[in-house]
C-alpha positions as CSV (number, residue, x, y, z in Angstrom):
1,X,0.0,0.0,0.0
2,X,2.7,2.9,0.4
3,X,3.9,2.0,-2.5
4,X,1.1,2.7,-4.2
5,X,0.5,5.9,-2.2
6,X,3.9,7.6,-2.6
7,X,3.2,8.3,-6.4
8,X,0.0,10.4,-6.2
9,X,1.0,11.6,-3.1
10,X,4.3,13.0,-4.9
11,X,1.8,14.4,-7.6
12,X,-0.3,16.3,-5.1
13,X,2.5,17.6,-2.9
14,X,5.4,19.4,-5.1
15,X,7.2,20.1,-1.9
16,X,6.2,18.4,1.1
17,X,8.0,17.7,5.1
18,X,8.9,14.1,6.3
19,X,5.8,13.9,8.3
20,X,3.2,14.9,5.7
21,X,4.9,12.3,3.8
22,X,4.9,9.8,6.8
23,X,1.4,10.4,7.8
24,X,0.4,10.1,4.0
25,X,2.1,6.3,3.7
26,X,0.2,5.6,8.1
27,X,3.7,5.9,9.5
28,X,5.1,7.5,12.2
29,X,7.5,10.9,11.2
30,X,10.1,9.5,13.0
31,X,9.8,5.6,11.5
32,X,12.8,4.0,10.1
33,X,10.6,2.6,7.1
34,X,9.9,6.4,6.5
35,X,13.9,7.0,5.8
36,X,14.2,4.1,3.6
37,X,11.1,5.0,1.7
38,X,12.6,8.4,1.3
39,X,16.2,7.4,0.7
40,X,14.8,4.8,-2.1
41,X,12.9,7.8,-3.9
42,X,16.0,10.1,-3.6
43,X,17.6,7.6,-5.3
44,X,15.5,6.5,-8.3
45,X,15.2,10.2,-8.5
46,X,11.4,10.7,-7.8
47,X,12.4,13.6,-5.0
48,X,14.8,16.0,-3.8
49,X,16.0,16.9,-0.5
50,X,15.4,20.4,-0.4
51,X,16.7,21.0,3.5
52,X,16.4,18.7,6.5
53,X,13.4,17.3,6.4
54,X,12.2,19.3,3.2
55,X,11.4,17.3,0.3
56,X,10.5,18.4,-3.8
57,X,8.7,16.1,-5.9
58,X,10.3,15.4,-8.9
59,X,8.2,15.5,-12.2
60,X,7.8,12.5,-14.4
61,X,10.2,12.9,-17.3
62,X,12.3,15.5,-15.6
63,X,15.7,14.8,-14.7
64,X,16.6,15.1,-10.6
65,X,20.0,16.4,-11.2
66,X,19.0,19.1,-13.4
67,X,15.4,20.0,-12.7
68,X,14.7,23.4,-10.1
69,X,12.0,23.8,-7.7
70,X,10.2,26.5,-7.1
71,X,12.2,28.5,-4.8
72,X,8.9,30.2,-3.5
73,X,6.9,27.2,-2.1
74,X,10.0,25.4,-1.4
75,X,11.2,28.4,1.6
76,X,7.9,28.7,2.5
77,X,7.7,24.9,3.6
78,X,11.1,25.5,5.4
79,X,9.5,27.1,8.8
80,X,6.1,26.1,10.1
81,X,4.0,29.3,9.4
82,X,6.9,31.1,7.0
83,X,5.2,33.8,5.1
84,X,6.9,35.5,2.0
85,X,8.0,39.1,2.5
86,X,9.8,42.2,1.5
87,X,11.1,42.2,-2.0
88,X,9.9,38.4,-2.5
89,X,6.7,39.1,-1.6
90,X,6.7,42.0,-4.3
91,X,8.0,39.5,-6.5
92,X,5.5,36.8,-5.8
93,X,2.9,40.2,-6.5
94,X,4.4,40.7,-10.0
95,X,5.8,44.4,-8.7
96,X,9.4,43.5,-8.6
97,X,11.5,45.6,-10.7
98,X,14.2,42.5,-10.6
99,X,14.8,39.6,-9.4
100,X,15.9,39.2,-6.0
101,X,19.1,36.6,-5.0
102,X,17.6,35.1,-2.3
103,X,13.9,34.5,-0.5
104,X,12.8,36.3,2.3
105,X,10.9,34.6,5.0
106,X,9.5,36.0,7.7
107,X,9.4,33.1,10.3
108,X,10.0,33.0,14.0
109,X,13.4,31.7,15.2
110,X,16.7,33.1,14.4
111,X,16.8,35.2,11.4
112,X,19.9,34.5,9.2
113,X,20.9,33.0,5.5
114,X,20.0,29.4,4.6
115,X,21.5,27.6,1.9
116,X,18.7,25.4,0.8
117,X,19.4,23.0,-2.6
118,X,19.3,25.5,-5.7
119,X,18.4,28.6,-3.9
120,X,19.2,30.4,-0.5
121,X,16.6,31.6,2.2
122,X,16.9,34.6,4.3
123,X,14.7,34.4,7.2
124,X,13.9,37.7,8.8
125,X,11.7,38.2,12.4
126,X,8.5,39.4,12.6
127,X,8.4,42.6,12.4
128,X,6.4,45.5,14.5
129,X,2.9,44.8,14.5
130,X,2.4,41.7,12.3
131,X,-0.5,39.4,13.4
132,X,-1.7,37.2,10.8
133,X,-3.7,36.3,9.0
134,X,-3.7,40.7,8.8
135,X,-1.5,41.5,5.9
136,X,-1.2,38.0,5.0
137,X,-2.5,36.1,2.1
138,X,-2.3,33.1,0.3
139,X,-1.4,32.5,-3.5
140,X,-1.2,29.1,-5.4
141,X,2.1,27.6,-6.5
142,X,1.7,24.5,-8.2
143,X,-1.0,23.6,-6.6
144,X,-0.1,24.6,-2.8
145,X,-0.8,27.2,-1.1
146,X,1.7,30.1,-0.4
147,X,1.6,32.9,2.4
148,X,3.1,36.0,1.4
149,X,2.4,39.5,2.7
150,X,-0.2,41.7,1.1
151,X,1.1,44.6,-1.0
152,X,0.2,47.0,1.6
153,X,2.1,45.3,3.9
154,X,4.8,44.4,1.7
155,X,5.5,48.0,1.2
156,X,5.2,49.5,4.8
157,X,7.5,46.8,5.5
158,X,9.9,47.6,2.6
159,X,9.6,51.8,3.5
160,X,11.1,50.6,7.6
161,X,13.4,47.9,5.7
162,X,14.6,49.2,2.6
163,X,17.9,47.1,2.5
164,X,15.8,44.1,2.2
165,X,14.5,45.6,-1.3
166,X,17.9,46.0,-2.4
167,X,18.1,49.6,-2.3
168,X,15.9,52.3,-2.3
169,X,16.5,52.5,-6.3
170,X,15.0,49.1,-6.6
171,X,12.1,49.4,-3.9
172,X,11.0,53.0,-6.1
173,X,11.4,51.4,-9.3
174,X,8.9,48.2,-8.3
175,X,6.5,50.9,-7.1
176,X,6.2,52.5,-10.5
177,X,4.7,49.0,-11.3
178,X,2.2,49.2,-8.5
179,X,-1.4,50.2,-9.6
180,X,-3.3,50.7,-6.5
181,X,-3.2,50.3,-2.7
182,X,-5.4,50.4,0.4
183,X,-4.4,53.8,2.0
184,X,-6.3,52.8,5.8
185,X,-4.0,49.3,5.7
186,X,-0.8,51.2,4.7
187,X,-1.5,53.4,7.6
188,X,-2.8,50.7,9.9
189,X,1.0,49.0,9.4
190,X,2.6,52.4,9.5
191,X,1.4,53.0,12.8
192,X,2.1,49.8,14.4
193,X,5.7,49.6,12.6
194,X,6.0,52.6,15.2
195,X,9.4,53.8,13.0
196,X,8.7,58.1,11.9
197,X,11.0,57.7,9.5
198,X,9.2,54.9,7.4
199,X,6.2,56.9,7.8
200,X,8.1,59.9,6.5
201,X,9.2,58.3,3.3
202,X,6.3,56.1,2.6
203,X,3.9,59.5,3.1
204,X,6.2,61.2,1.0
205,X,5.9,58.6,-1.7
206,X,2.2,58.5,-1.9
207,X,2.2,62.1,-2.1
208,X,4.1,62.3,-5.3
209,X,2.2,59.3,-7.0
210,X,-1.5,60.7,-5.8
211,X,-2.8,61.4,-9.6
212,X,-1.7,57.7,-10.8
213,X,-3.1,56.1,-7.2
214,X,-5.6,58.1,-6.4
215,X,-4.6,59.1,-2.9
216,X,-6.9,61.3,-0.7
217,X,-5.6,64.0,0.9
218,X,-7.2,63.1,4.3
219,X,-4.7,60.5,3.5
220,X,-1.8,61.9,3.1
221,X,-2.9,64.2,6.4
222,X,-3.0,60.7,8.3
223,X,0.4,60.1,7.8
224,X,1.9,63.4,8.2
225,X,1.0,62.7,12.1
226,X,2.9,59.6,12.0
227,X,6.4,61.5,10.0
228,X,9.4,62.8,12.4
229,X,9.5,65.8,14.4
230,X,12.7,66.9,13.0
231,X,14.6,65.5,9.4
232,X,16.0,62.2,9.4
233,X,17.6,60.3,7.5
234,X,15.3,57.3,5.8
235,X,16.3,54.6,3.2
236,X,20.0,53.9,3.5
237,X,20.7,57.7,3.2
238,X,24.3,58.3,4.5
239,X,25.1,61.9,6.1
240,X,25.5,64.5,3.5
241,X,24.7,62.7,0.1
242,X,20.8,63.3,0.7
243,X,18.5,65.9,0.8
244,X,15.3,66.5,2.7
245,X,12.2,65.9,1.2
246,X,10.0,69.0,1.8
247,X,7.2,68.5,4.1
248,X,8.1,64.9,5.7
249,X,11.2,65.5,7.2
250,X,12.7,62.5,6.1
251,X,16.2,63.1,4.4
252,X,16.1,61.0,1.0
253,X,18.8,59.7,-1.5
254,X,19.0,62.6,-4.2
255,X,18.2,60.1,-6.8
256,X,15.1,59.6,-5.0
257,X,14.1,63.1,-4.7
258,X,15.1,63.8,-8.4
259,X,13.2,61.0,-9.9
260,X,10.8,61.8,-13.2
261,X,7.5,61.5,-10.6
262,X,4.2,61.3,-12.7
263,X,4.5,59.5,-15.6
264,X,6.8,62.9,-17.0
């Protein structure tokens, strides 16, 4: 019988942990049949091990040595409750400008690189504020389900962690691409982020692409009582290569400031 089981199970589950896998052939996670069941399909190249624990089913026809899994499902499955974020999660969105080198994860547990097979993880803490399933949503990959932040949090997050967009080049250039955004849920994550200087530059963006989103002004007054007292500096700025952006005081990469703003 779990021989039977393995193949559709492999079909239904393109990435899948030891104890689905266990649980799907009525053994226990820890059984030594499960490791030689495993081992035998690692061999005859039906699977990959992905990390500890982490499996990828291999496609009929495709070649194990060759053929990629989806980096996306496959670091989600990594953690128990990882969620795609920051520059991935504009990625998984279709906003990325390019392609990021690695996959953020937001996961409790140590943040830190993870070299999985064919692509590396970076798993980041939750930040300030994030309660799922708020902000959180799931998308299909291959047939599984993905978490991965929504856009609006996705970009609050990315305005208080711009270095995990790249740079704040980048993180303005996958903006152009977005079309619209909830205004009360960027403030909402603005406000429990708790960081001025995110609020600054994210209230400074939305004011310069109001025509193209359609941003209220009662808006925009929202988040001018969540910007800094005084200018900082926001975005990777060092001291004295940027300039403050007038009415936020948040000091801004010149680049940024001098940007061709509304579609000109």
């Amino acid at each position: 019988m779990p021989k039977l089981i393995s193949a559709p199970f492999f079909s239904a589950n393109p990435v899948f942990r030891r104890a689905e896998y266990a649980a799907a052939v009525g053994r226990r996670p820890q059984d030594r049949v499960v490791t030689a069941m495993l081992a035998q399909h690692l061999q005859a190249g039906n699977i990959q091990r992905i990390a500890r624990g982490v499996f990828a089913s291999v496609p009929k026809h495709a070649d194990a040595a060759t053929w990629s899994v989806d980096r996306f499902l496959a670091a989600s499955r990594l953690r128990q409750g990882g969620t795609i974020a920051y520059h991935s999660a504009l990625e998984l969105h279709g906003y990325a400008y390019t392609e990021g080198h690695d996959v953020q994860v937001i996961a409790q547990g140590e943040p830190g690189m993870f070299e999985a097979a064919g692509f590396a993880c970076r798993f980041v803490r939750p930040p300030r504020g994030f309660a799922p399933p708020d902000g959180v949503m799931a998308v299909d990959r291959l047939g599984q389900e993905v978490r991965v932040t929504t856009i609006e949090r996705t970009v609050a997050d990315l305005f208080n962690r711009c270095d995990l967009a790249g740079d704040a080049e980048e993180l303005f250039n996958s903006l152009d691409l977005v079309m619209r955004v909830d205004t009360a849920a960027l403030a909402r994550y603005a406000r429990t982020l708790g960081k001025a200087t995110a609020a600054g530059a994210l209230g400074f963006w939305l004011e310069h692409e109001r025509k193209r989103l359609g941003i209220p002004d009662v808006a925009l007054e929202g988040f001018r009582t969540l910007m800094p007292a005084q200018p900082r500096y926001a975005l990777g700025t060092k001291p004295g290569e940027g300039r403050t952006a007038r009415g936020w005081n948040v000091i801004l990469p010149a680049h940024v400031l001098e940007r061709r703003f509304e579609g000109l």
